[in-house]
C-alpha positions as CSV (number, residue, x, y, z in Angstrom):
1,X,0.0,0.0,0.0
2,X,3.0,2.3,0.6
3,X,4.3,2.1,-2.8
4,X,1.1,2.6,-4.7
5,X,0.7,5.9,-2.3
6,X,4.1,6.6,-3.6
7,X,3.4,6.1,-7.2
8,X,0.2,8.2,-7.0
9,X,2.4,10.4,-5.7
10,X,4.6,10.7,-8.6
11,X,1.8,10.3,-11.4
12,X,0.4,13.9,-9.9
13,X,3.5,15.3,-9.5
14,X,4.3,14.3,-13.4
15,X,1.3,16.0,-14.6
16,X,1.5,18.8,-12.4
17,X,4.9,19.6,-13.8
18,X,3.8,18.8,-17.3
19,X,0.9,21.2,-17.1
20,X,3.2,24.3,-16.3
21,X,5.7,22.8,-19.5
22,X,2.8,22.7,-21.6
23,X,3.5,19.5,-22.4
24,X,6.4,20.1,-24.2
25,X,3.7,21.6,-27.2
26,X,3.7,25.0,-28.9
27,X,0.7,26.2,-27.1
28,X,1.6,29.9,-26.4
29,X,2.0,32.1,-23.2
30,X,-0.9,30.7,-21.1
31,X,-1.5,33.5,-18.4
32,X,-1.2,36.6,-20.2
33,X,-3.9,38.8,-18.2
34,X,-6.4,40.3,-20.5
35,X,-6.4,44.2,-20.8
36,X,-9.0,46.8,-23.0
37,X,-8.2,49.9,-23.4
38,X,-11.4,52.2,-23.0
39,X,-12.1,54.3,-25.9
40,X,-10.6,57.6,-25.4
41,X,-13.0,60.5,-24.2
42,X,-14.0,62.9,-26.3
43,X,-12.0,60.4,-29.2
44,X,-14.2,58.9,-31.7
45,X,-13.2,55.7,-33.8
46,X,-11.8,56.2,-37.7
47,X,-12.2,52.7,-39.2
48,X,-9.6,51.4,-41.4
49,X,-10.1,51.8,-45.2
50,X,-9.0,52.2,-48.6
51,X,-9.6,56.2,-50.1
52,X,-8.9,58.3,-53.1
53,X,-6.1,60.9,-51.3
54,X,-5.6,63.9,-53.2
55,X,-7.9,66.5,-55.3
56,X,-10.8,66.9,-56.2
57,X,-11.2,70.2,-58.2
58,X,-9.1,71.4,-60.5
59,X,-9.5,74.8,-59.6
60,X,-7.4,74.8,-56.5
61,X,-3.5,75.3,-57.5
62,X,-1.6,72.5,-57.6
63,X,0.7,73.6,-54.8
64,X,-1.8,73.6,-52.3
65,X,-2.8,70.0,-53.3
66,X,-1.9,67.1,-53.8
67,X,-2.2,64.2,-56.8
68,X,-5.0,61.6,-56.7
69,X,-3.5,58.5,-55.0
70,X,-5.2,55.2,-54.1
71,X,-4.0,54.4,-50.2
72,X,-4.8,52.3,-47.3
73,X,-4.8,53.2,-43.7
74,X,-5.1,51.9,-40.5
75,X,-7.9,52.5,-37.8
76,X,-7.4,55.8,-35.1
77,X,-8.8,57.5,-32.8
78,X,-9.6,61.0,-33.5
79,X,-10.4,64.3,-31.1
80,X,-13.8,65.2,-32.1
81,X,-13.2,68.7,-31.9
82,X,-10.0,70.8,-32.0
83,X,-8.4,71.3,-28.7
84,X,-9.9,73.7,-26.9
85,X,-9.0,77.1,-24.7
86,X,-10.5,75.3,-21.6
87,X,-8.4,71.8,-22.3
88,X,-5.3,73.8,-23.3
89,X,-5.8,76.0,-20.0
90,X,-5.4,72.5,-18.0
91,X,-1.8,71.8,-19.7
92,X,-0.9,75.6,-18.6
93,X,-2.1,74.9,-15.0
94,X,-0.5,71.7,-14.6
95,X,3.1,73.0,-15.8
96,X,2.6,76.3,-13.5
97,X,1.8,74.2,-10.6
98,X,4.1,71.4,-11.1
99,X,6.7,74.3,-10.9
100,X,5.6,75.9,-7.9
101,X,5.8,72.7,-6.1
102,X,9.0,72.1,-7.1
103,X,10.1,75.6,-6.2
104,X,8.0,74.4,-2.4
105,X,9.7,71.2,-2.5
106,X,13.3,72.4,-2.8
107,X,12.6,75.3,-0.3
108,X,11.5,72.3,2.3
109,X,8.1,74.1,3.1
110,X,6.2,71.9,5.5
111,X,4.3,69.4,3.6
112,X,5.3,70.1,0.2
113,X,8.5,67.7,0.7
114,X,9.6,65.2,-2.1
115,X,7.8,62.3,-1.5
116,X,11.0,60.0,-1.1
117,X,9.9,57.0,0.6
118,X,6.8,54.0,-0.6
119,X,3.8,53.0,1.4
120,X,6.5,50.6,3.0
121,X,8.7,52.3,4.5
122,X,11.4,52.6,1.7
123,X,13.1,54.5,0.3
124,X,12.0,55.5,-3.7
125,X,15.3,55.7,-6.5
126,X,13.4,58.9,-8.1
127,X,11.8,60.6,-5.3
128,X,8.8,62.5,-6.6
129,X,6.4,65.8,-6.2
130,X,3.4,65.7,-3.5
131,X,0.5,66.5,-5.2
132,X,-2.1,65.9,-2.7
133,X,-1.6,69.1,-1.1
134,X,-3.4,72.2,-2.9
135,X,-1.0,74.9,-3.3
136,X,-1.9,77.8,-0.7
137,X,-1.2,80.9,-3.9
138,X,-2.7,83.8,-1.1
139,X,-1.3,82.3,2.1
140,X,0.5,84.6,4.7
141,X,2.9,81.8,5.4
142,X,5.7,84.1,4.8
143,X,8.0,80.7,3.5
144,X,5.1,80.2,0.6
145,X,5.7,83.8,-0.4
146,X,9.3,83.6,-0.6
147,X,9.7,80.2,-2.2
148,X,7.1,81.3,-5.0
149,X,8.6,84.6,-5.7
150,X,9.9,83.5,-8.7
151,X,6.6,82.8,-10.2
152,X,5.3,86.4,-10.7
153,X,6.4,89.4,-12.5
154,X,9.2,91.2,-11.4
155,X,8.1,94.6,-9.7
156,X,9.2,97.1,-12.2
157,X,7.3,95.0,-14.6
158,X,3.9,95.0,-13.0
159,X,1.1,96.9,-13.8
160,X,-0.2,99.5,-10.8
161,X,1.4,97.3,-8.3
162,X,-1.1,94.4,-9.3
163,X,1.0,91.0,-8.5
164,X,0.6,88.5,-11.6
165,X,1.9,85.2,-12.7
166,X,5.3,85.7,-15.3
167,X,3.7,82.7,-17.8
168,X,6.7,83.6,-19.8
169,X,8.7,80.9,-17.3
170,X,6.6,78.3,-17.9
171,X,7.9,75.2,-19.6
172,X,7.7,71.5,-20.2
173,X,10.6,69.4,-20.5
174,X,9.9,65.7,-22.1
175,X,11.7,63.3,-23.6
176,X,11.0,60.9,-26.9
177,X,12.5,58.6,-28.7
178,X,13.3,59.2,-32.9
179,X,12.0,56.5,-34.0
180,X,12.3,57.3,-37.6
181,X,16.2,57.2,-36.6
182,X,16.2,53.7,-34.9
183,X,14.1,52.4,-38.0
184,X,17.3,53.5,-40.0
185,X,20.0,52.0,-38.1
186,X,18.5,48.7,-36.9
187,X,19.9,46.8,-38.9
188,X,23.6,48.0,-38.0
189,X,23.7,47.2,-34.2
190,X,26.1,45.6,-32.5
191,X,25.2,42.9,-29.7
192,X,28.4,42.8,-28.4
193,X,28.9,46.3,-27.6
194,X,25.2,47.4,-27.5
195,X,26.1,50.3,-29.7
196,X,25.5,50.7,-33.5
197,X,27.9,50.3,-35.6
198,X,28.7,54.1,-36.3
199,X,28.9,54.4,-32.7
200,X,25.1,55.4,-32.1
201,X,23.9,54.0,-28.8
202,X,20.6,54.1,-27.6
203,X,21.0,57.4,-25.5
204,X,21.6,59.1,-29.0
205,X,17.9,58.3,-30.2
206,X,16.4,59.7,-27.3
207,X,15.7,63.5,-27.5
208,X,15.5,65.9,-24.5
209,X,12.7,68.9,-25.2
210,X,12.0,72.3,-23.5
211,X,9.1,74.4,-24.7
212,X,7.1,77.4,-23.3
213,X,3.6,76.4,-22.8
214,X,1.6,79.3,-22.5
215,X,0.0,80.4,-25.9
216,X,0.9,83.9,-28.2
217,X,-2.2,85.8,-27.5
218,X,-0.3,88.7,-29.3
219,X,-0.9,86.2,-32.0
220,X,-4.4,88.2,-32.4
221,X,-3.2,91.6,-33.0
222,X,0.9,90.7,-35.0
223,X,-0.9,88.4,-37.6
224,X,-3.7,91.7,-39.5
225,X,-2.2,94.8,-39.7
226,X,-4.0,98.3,-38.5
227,X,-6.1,95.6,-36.9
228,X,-7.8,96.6,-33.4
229,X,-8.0,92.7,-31.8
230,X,-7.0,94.5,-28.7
231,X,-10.3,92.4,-27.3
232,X,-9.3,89.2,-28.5
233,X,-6.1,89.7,-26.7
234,X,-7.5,90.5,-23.5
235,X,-9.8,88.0,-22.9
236,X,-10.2,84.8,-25.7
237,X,-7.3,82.3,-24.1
238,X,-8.6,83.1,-20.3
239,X,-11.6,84.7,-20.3
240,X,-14.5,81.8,-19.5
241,X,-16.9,82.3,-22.2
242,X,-14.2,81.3,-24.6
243,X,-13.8,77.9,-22.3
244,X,-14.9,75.7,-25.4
245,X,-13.7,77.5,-28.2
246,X,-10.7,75.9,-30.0
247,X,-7.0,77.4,-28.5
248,X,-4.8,79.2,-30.8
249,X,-1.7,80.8,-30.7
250,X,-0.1,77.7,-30.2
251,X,3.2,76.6,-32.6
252,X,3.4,73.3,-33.8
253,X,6.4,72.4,-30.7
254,X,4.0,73.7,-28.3
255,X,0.7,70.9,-30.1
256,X,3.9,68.2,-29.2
257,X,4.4,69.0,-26.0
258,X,0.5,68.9,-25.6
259,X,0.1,65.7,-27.0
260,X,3.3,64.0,-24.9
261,X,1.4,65.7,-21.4
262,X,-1.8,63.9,-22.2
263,X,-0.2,60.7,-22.9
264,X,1.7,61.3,-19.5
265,X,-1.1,61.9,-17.4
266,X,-3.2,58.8,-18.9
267,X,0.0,56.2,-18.4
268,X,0.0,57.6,-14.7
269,X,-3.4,56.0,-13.9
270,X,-1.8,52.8,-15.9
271,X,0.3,49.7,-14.6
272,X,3.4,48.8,-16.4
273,X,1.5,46.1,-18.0
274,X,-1.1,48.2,-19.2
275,X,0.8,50.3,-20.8
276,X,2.2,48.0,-23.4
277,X,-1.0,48.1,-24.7
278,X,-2.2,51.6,-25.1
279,X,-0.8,53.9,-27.5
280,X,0.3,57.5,-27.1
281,X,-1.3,60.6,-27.8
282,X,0.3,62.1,-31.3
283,X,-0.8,65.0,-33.9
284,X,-2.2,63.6,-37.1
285,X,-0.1,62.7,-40.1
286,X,-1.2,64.8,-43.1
287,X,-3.1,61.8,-44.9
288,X,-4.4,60.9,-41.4
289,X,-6.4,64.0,-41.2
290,X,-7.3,64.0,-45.1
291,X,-9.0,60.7,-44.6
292,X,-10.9,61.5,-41.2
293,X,-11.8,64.7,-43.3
294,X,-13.3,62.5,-45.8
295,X,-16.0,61.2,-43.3
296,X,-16.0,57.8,-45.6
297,X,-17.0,59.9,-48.8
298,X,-14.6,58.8,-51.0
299,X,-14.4,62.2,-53.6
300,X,-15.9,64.3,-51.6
301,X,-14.7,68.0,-52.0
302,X,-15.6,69.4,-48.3
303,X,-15.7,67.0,-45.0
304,X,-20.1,67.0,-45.6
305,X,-20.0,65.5,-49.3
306,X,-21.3,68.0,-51.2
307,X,-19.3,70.5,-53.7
308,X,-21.1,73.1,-52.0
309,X,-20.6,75.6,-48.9
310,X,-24.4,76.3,-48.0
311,X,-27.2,73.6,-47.5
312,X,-30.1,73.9,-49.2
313,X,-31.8,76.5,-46.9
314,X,-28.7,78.9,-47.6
315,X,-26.9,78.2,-44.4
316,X,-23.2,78.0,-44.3
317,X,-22.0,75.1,-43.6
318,X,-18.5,75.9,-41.8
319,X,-16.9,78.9,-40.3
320,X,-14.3,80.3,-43.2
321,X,-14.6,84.1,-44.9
322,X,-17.3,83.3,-47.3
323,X,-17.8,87.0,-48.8
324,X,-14.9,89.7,-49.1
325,X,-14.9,91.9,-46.1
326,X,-18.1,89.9,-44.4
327,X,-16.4,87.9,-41.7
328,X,-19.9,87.4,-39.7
329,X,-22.0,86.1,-42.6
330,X,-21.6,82.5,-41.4
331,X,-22.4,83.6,-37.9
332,X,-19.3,84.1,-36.2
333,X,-16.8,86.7,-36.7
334,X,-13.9,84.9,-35.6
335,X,-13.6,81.2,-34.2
336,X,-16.6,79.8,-33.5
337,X,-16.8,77.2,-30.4
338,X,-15.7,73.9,-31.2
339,X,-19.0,72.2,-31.3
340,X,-20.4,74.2,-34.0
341,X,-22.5,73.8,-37.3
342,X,-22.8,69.8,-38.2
343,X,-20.2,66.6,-37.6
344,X,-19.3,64.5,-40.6
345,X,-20.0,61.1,-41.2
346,X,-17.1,60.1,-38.9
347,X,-18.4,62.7,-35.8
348,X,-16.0,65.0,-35.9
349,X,-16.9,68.9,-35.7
350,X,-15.2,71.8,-37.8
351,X,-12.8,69.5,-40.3
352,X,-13.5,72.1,-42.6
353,X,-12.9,76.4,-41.4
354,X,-12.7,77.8,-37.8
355,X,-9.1,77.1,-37.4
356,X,-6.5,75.5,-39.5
357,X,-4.9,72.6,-37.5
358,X,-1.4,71.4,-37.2
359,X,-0.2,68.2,-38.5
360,X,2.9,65.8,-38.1
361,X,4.1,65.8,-41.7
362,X,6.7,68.2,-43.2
363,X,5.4,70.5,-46.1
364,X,6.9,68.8,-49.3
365,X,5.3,69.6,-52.1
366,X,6.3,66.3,-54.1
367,X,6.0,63.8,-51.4
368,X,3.2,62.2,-52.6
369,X,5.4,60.8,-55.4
370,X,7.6,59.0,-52.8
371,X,5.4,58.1,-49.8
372,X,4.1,54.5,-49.4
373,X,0.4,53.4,-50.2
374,X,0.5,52.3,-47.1
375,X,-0.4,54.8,-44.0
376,X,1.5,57.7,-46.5
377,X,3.8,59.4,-44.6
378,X,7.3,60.8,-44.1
379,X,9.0,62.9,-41.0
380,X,12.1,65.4,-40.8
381,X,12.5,66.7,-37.5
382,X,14.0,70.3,-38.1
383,X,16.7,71.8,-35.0
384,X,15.7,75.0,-33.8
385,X,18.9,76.6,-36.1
386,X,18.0,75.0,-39.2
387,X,17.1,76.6,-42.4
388,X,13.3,77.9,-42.3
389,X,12.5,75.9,-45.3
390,X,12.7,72.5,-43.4
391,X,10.5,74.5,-40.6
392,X,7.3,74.0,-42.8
393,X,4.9,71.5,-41.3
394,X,1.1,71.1,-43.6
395,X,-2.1,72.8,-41.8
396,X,-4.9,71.3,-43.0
397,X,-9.2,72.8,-42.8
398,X,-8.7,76.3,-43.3
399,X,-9.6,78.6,-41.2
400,X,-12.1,81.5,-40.1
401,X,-10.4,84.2,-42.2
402,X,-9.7,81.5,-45.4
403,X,-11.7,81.2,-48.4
404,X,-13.7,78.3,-49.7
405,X,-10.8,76.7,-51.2
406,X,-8.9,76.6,-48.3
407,X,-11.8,74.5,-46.7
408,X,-11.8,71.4,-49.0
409,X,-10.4,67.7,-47.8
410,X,-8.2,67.8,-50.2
411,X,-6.3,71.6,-49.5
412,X,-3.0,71.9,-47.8
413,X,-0.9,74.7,-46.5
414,X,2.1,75.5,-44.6
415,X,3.3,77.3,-41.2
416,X,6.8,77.3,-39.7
417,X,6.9,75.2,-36.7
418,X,8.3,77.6,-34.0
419,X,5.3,80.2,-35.0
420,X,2.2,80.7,-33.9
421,X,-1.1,82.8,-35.9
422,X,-4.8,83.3,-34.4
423,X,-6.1,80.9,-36.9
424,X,-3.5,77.4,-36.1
425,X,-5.1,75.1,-33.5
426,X,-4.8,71.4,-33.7
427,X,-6.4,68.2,-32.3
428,X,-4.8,64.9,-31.7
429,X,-4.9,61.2,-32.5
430,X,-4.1,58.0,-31.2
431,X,-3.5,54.6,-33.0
432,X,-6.5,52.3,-32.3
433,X,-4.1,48.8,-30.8
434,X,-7.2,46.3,-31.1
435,X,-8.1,44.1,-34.3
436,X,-10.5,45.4,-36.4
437,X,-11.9,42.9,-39.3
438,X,-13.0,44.6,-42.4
439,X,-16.9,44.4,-43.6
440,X,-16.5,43.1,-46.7
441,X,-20.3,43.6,-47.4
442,X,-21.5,39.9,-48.0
């Protein structure tokens, strides 16, 4: 009876062990734990697809265009509207305070410490800020007052002795990786040394960034000339009324540093596992945008189908300059809020006029010659002391002081990246990471 206990024994034991060896079968990794991502708010879905890139109306100059090109592209999501003053304003707030409690934390003010140790006791490799603490801006702690000094204009530079913020200070630093570099020297790494072969190592793909957050609202009065937007100034970036009207005066390195922030705050509330399987937060490529445009009309001159700008009541159907000198005809004189007039096919608001909107892709007038067929798209990432010409990044939509032509899917201009106008805004993307089959109809 002792040996048959023993052998039973044994028998488990085998298939216990066999179970976690899969049985020496290709079977795959067993215990992966499931994760789905939630669709991003305020993001709607853009299905993969096949589409007809390029014009549509041979009355817009070539330049401004592109060839017809058959391409396919993979499935995003997509900001219904552009970004707006109220969504921007929380970027702004988030740098300025992250700041001041820096500024708290190295003056050791009680309670704003680095947080250096874990819920267990030990001690943390990259101690970090306290943000559970609000920041006390009007305290009469006089080691608040001192340690935030900093933060507000200079004496001589304030106006009747009226203490404000100096938002000229606030910046985001960030890091990224090239990946358009690491595509290129793959293939030329060496294991041994961990370097490529040219003596490229890993440090030299990833780039540090600083960038000064708060937007040009001198944007409204630089860009017309014996213009009074002295109004527009004042009030439109932090004024509440304009809360939900789409931000401008940001450049296209400010739209970056926008897009890396939001990713940054959504991996926070991730794990480490998690994060593998969401994606970042990104501006649109240039074919990206043309085929959310598009709202799944294929040929379509404007993002609602038809070649024309009114319905059929004689309503305008965007916010652009639709008669010389009459800004207001359409119903706004300037932007209009980012939920305005009606969504294309796709759900997304103002593709076409209120404000232009940034994208990835480098203005090159011939690169629709050389791109792929597949997701189109090609990057230069221009120094800050480069020649202006490698500046120019495409702005697709139009905008509230464009004409008609400006407003169709198929229009593209150009902006240097380190400027800013009262008519640029943006809105960003992120690449959908599930499978998606394709409807083939039957």
């Amino acid at each position: 009876m002792k040996n048959i206990i023993i052998f039973g024994c044994v028998i488990v034991g085998f298939f216990s062990s066999c179970g976690s060896s899969s049985n020496g079968e290709l079977v795959g990794i067993q215990d992966l734990t499931e994760f789905h991502p939630t669709d991003p708010y305020g993001m709607v879905r853009i299905p993969k697809g096949t589409f007809s890139m390029g014009s549509n109306d041979s009355d817009v100059p070539y330049a401004r265009t592109t060839p017809k090109k058959l391409v396919t592209m993979h499935s995003f999501f997509m900001d219904q509207t552009e970004i707006t003053n109220n969504e921007y304003r929380q970027f702004v707030n988030w740098v300025r305070d992250s700041i001041a409690r820096k500024m708290l934390a190295e003056a050791m003010v009680e309670g704003y410490e680095y947080i250096e140790e874990n819920a267990d006791g030990d001690f943390l490799e990259n101690p970090y800020l306290n943000w559970d603490i609000p920041i006390e801006w009007d305290s009469d702690n006089e080691e608040i007052t001192m340690a935030l000094e900093d933060l507000y204009l200079r004496p001589e530079e304030r106006l009747n002795g009226f203490k404000e913020f100096d938002s000229r200070l606030w910046s985001y630093k960030y890091s990224w990786i090239d990946k358009s570099s690491a595509s290129k020297k793959a293939n030329r790494f060496d294991r041994e040394s961990r370097t490529y072969r040219e003596g490229y190592s890993r440090q030299g793909l990833v780039k540090e960034e600083e960038v000064y957050v708060y937007p040009d609202t001198l944007a409204w009065m630089h860009d017309f000339s014996y213009t009074f937007n002295e109004p527009m100034f004042d009030t439109y970036f932090w004024h509440p009324a304009y809360g939900e009207y789409p931000v401008v005066g940001v450049n296209w390195n400010q739209a970056k540093a926008f897009c890396n922030w939001r990713t940054k705050i959504r991996f926070e509330l991730l794990s480490p596992y998690e994060r593998k399987f969401d994606t970042e937060y990104r501006l649109p490529t240039e074919i990206e945008w043309e085929y959310a445009a598009r709202g799944d009309k294929d040929n379509s001159i404007y993002p609602w189908g038809g070649p024309y700008s009114r319905n059929s009541k004689g309503c305008f159907l965007a916010n652009f300059k639709p008669i010389r000198g009459n800004y207001i005809a359409d119903g706004y004189p300037y932007t209009a809020p980012s939920v305005s007039y009606w969504a294309n096919d796709y759900g997304l608001y103002n593709m076409a006029g209120n404000v232009s909107e940034w994208t990835e892709t480098p203005f090159e007038p011939s690169a629709s010659i050389f791109v792929s067929d597949m997701n189109p798209f090609f990057n230069y990432d221009a120094g800050p002391d480069e020649h202006p010409m490698l500046k120019r990044k495409v702005i697709k939509g139009g905008s509230w002081k464009d004409i008609g032509a400006f407003l169709q899917v198929a229009a593209r201009d150009y902006e240097y990246q380190d400027t800013s106008k009262c008519y640029i805004g943006f809105r960003c993307v992120k690449t959908y990471s599930g499978v998606e089959n394709v409807d083939f109809g039957y």
